[in-house]
C-alpha positions as CSV (number, residue, x, y, z in Angstrom):
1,X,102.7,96.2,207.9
2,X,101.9,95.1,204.6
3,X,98.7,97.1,204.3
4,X,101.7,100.5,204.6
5,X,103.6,98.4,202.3
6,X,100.8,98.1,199.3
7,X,99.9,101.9,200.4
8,X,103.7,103.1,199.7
9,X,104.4,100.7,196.8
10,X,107.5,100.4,198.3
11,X,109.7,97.7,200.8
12,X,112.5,98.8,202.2
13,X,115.6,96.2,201.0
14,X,116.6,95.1,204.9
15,X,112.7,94.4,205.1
16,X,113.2,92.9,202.4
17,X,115.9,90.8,202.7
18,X,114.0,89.4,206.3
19,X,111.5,87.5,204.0
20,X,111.3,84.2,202.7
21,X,110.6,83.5,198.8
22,X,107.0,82.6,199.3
23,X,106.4,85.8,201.9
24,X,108.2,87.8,198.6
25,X,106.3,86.2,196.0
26,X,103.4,87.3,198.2
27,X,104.4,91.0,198.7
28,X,105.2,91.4,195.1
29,X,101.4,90.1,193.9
30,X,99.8,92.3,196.1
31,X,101.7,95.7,195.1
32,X,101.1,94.3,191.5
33,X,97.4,94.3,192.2
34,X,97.9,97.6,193.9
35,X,99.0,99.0,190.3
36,X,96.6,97.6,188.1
37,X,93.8,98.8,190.5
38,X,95.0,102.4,190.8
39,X,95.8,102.2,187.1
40,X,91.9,101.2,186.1
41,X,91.0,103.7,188.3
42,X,92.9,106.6,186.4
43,X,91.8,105.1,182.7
44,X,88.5,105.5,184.3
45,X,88.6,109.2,185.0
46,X,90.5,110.3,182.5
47,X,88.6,108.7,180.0
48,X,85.8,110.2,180.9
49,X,86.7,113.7,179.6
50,X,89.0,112.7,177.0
51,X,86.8,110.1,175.1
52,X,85.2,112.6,172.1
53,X,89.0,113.9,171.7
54,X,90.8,110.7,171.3
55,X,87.7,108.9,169.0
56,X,87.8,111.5,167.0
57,X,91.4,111.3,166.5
58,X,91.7,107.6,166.0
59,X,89.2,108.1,163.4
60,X,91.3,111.0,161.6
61,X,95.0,108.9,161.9
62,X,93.7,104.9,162.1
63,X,95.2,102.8,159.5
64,X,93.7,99.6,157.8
65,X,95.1,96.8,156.9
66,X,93.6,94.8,154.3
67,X,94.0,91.2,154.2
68,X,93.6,88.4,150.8
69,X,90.1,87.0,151.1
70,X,89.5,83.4,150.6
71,X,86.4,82.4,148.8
72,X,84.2,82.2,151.7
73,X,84.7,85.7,152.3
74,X,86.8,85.5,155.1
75,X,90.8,86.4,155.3
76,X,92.8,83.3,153.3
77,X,95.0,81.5,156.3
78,X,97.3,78.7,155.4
79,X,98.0,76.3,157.9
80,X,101.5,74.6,157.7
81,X,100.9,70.6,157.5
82,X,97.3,71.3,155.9
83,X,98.5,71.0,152.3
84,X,99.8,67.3,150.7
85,X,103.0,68.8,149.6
86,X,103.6,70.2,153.4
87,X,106.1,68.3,155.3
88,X,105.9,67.2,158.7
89,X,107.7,68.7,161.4
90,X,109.6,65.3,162.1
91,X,110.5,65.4,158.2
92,X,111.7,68.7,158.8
93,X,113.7,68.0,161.5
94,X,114.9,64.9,159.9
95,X,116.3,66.7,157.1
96,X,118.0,69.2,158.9
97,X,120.0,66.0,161.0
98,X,120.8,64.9,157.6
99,X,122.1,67.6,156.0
100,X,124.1,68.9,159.5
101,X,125.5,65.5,159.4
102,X,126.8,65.6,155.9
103,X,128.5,68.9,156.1
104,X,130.1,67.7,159.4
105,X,131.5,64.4,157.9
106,X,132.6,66.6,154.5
107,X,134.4,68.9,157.0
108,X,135.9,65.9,158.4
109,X,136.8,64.2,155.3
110,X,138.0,67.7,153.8
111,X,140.7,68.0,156.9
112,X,141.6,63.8,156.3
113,X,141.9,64.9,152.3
114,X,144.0,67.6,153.0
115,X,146.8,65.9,155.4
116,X,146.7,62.9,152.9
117,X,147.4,65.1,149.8
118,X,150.6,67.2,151.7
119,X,151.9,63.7,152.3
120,X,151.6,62.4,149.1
121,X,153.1,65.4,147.8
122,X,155.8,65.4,150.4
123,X,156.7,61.6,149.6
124,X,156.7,62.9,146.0
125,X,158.8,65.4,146.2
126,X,161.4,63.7,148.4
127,X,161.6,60.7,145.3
128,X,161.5,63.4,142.8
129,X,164.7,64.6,144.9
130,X,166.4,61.2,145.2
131,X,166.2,60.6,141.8
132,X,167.7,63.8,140.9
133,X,170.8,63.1,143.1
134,X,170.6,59.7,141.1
135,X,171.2,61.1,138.4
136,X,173.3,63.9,139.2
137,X,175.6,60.9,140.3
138,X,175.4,59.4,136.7
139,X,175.7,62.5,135.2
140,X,179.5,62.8,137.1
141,X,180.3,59.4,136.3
142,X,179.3,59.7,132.7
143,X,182.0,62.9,132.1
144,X,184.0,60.9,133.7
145,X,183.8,58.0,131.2
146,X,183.5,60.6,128.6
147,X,186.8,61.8,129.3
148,X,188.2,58.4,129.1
149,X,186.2,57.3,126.3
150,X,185.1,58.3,122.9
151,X,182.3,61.5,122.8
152,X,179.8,59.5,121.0
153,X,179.5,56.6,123.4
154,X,179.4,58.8,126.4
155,X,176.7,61.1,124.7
156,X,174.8,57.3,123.9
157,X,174.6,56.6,127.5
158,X,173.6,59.9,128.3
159,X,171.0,59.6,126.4
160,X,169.8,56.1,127.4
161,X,170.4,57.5,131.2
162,X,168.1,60.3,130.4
163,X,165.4,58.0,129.0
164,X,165.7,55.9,131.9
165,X,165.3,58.4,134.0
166,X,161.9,59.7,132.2
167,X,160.4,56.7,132.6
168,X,161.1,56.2,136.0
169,X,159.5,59.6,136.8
170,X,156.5,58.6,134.7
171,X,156.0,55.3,136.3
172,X,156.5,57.8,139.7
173,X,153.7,59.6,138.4
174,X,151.4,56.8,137.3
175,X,151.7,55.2,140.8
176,X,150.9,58.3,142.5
177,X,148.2,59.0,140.4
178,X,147.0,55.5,141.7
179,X,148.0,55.7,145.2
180,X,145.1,59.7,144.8
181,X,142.4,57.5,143.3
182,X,142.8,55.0,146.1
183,X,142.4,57.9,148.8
184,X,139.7,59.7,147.0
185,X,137.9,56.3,147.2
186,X,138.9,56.1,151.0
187,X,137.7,59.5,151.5
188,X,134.3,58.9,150.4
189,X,134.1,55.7,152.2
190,X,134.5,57.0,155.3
191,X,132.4,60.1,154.5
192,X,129.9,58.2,154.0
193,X,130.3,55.8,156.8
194,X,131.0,59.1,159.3
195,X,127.6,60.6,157.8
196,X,125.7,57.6,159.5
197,X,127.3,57.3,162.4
198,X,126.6,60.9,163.4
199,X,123.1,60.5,162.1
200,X,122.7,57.4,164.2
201,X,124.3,59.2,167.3
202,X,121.7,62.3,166.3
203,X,118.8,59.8,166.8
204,X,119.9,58.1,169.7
205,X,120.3,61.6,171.4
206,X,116.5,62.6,170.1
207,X,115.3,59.5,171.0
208,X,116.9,59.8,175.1
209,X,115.5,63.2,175.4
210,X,112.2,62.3,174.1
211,X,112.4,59.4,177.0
212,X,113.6,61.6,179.7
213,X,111.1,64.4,178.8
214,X,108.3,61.6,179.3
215,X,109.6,60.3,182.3
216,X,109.9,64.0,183.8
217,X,106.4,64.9,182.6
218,X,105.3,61.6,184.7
219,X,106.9,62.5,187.9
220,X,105.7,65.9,187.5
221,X,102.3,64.7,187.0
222,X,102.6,62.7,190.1
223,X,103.9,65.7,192.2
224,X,100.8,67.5,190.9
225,X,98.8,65.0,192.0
226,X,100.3,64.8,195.8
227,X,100.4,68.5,196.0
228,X,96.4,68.8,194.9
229,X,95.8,66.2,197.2
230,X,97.5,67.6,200.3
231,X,95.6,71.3,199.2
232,X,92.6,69.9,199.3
233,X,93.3,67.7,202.9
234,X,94.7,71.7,203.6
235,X,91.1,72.9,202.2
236,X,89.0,70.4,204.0
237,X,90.4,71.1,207.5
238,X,90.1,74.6,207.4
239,X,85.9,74.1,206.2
240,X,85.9,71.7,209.5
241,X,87.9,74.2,211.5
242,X,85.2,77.1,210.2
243,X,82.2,74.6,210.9
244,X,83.7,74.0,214.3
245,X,82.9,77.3,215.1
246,X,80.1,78.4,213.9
247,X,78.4,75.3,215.9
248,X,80.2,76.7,219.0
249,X,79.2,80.3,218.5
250,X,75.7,78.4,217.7
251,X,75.8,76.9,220.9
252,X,77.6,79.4,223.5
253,X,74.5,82.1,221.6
254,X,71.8,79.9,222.8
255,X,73.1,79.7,226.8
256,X,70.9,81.3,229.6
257,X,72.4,84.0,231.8
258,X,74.5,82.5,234.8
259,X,74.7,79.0,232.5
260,X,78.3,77.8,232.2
261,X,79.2,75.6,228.9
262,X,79.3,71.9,229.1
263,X,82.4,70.9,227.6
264,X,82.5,67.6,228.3
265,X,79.5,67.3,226.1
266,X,81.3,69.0,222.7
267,X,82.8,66.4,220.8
268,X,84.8,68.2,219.3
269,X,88.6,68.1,220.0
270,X,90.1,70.9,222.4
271,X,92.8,71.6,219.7
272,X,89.8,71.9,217.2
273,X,88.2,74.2,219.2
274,X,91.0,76.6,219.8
275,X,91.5,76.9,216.6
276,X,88.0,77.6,215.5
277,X,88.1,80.5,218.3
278,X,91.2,81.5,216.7
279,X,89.1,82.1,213.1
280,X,86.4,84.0,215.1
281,X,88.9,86.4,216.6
282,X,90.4,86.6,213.2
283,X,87.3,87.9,211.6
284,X,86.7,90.8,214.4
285,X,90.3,91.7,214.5
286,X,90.1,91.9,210.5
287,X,87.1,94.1,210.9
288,X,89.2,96.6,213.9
289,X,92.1,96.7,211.2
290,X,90.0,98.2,208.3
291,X,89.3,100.8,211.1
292,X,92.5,101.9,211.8
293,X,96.3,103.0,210.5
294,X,98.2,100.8,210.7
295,X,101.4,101.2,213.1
296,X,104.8,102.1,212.1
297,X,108.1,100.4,212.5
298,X,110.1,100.0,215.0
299,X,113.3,102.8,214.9
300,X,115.5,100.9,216.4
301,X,116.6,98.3,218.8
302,X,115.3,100.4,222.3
303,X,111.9,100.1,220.2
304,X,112.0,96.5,219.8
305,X,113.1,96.1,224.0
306,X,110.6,97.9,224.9
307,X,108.0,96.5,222.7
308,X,108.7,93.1,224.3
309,X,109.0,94.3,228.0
310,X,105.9,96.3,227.6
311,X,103.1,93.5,225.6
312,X,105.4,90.3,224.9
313,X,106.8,89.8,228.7
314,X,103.6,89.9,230.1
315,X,102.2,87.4,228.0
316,X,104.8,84.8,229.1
317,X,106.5,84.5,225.3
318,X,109.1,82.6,225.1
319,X,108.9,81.0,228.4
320,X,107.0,77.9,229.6
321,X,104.8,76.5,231.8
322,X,107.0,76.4,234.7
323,X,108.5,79.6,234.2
324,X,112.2,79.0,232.2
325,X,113.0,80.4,229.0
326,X,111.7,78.1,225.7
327,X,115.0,75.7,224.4
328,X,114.4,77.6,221.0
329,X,113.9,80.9,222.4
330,X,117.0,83.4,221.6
331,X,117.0,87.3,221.5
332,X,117.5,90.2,218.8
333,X,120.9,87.8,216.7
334,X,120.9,88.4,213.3
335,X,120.2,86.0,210.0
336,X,124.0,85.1,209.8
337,X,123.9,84.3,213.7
338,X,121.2,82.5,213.7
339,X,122.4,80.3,210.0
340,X,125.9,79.6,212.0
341,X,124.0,77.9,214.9
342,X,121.9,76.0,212.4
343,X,125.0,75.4,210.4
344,X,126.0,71.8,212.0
345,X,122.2,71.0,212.8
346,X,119.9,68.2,211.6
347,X,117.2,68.8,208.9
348,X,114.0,69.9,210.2
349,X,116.2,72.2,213.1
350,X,115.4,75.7,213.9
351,X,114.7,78.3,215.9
352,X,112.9,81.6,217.3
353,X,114.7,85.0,217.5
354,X,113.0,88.4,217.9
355,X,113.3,90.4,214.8
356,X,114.7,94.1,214.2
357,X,112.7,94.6,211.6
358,X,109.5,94.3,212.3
359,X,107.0,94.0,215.8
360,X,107.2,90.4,215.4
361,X,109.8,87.1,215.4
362,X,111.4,85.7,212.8
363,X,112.0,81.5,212.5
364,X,115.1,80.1,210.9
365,X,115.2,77.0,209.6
366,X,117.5,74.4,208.6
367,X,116.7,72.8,205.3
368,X,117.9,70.5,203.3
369,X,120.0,72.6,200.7
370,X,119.7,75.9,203.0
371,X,118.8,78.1,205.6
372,X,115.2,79.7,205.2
373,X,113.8,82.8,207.3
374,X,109.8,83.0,207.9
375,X,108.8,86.3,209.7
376,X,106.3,86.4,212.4
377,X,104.1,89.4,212.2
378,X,101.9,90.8,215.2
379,X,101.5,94.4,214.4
380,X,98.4,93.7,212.8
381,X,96.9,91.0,214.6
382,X,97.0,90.6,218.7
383,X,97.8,87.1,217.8
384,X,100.4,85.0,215.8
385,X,100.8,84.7,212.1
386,X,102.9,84.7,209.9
387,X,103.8,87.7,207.7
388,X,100.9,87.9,205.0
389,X,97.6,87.8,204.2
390,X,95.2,84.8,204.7
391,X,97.5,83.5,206.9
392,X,96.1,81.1,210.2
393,X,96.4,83.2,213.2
394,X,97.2,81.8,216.9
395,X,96.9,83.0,220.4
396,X,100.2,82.2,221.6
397,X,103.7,81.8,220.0
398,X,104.0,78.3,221.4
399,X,100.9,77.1,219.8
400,X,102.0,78.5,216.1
401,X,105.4,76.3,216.9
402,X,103.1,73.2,218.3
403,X,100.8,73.5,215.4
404,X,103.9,74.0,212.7
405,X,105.3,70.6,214.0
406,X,102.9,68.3,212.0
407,X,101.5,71.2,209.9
408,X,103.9,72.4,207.2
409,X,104.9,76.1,206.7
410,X,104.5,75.7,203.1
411,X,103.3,72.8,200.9
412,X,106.2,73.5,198.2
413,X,108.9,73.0,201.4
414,X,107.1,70.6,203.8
415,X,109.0,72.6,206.4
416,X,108.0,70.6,209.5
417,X,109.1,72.2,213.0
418,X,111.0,69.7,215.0
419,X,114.0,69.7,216.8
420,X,114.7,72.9,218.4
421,X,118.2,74.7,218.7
422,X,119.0,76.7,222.2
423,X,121.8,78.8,223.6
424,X,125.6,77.9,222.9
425,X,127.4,81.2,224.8
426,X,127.1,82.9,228.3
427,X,125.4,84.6,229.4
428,X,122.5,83.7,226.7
429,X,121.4,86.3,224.1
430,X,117.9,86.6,225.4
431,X,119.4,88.2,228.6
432,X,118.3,91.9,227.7
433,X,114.9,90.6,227.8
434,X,114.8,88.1,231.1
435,X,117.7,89.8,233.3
436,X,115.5,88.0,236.2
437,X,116.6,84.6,235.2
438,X,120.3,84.8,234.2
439,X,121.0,86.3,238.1
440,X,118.7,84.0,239.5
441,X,120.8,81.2,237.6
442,X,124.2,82.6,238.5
443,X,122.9,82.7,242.1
């Protein structure tokens, strides 16, 4: 399958949609590959019979550039930081704190200025008001002592009302004058004092992200760390799993005709040894794949019934030892089935459904944050793996589930295999594929 996949340069988006990050990540790698292969290839022909052409018109249309020498010959390069009147980046970025964090408080003390100078002019203007009324007021009551008294006294105390008044308005003015100077002062105060305080919050701020980037960088070193340390545990097993069998090709090579194997006498362990006869059959089923096409995909759902009646049925899959159907066997559900039966599960749930996608089975599992799909692909193996390259093959379903319970899927997930999900309707949705059972149940 994805041999037809990097051959097309194409995925079909339901395919697509089947895989899980890793298994896309994969897919999209490989195709890129594909490109720059093919690409490399066609530079190579074509510039074969176009080199002479295009030198010689490189050489007709090139342009120069021409850079300032220094005085070793070479092309002058300065290097911000090199020169004594260069300033440090932390100067620089100093600076720039300072000078956001004056225009901010002069905004601020701008909008403070602004309100205080309405009200001043407001409380101003209302005096300037009162005192007109004031002296409106006197005004009345000096025609009316005018009228009852001589012309020159009234016009007398006008005029001493008039002076009064004037220097009332001037005093009004000197003390407003006062009370302006007095703000102004205030406003630069607290300019000054907002200035810092920004400034201060600015390198409080720098100084927590400079903390927290630290402490990140630390725990990502230590992630690093576990992760190289569990590839190379990953690395190790499969050079013991290879050495494995090459001593038990070595030895099964050097038996007599009619001589049986001692395996009581191997020390290795059984599940060691299946697995190293997995990696042998991998290699000569690698070498029957370069040989052939590889085959197409399914058309539909009769295809994938058939498929599994004809080579999967035969091979017990999906059943046990005894002869009943696997707890997290189910049939051909789709993703958003199978993520509503996960839906209420524990972490570390799943389960097996057949896919319509592909000649294979697809796993969903119950994460922490999510649901995640991993596609089983046997169209290209007659074992087990999972879709990809590289990729451990195994003989039977149940041992890729077996092994998958202590082995991660992937090393970025840690997706351990452990508590199975089974059937929650009647009759069960595996009943196209093991008719057998259900009537023998409901009998």
């Amino acid at each position: 399958m994805l041999q037809q996949i990097i051959r097309d340069m194409y995925i079909e988006p339901d395919l697509l949609a089947e895989l899980s990050e890793e298994q896309k990540q994969l897919i999209f790698i490989k195709i890129r590959e594909e490109q720059v292969r093919r690409w490399k290839e066609f530079e190579a022909n074509e510039g074969k019979e176009t080199s002479n052409v295009a030198l010689t018109k490189k050489n007709a249309t090139s342009q120069h550039v021409n850079f300032l020498l220094g005085v070793d010959k070479n092309p002058w390069v300065w290097v911000m930081g090199e020169h004594p009147d260069d300033k440090s980046i932390e100067q620089i970025v100093e600076e720039e704190a300072k000078k956001e964090a004056n225009e901010k408080a002069e905004k601020e003390a701008a909008i403070i200025r602004e309100k205080g100078e309405r009200e001043a002019e407001q409380k101003l203007r209302e005096e300037e008001k009162r005192l007109e009324l004031e002296r409106q007021e006197q005004e009345k009551r000096l025609a009316a002592l005018a009228a009852a008294a001589k012309q020159k006294e009234a016009e007398n105390a006008r005029q001493k009302e008039t002076l009064k008044t004037k220097q009332e308005v001037a005093k009004l003015k000197e003390k407003s004058e006062k009370a302006r100077l007095i703000r102004e002062e205030s406003y630069r105060v607290l300019k000054e004092k907002r200035t810092s305080e920004i400034l201060t919050a600015f390198q409080k701020t720098k100084l927590l992200w400079e903390k927290k980037a630290t402490e990140d960088s630390q725990k990502l070193d230590k992630v690093w760390q576990q992760r190289e340390k569990q590839a190379k545990e990953a690395d190790t097993q499969r050079r013991q799993l290879a050495r494995y069998a090459r001593e038990d090709y070595r030895r099964n090579s050097k038996l007599k005709p009619g001589e049986e194997v001692n395996h009581r006498a191997s020390r290795q362990p059984k599940t060691a040894f299946r697995e190293s006869a997995i990696l042998i059959k991998n290699a000569s089923v690698a070498v029957r794949q370069s040989m052939s096409q590889t085959k197409p995909r399914p058309s539909g759902k009769g295809d994938i019934v058939k498929w599994f009646l004809e080579e999967e049925k035969p091979k017990n899959t999906g059943l046990t030892e005894s002869g009943e159907v696997e707890p997290w066997f189910h049939g051909m559900i789709s993703r958003e089935e199978a993520e509503g039966l996960l839906s209420d599960a524990r972490e570390c749930s799943f389960l097996v459904r057949v896919s319509e996608k592909i000649w294979g089975f697809a796993i969903s599992y119950k994460a922490e944050d999510r649901c995640k799909h991993y596609l089983i692909d046997t169209s290209e193996t007659e074992g087990y793996q999972f879709f990809g390259t590289n990729q451990l093959e195994h003989a039977t379903l149940t041992a890729l589930l077996l092994y998958h319970k202590n082995h991660a899927i992937s090393t970025a997930g840690q997706e351990l295999l452990q508590f199975p999900i089974g059937q929650t309707k009647t009759p069960p949705d595996y009943a196209i594929f093991f008719p057998e059972l259900i009537e023998s149940t409901s009998l």
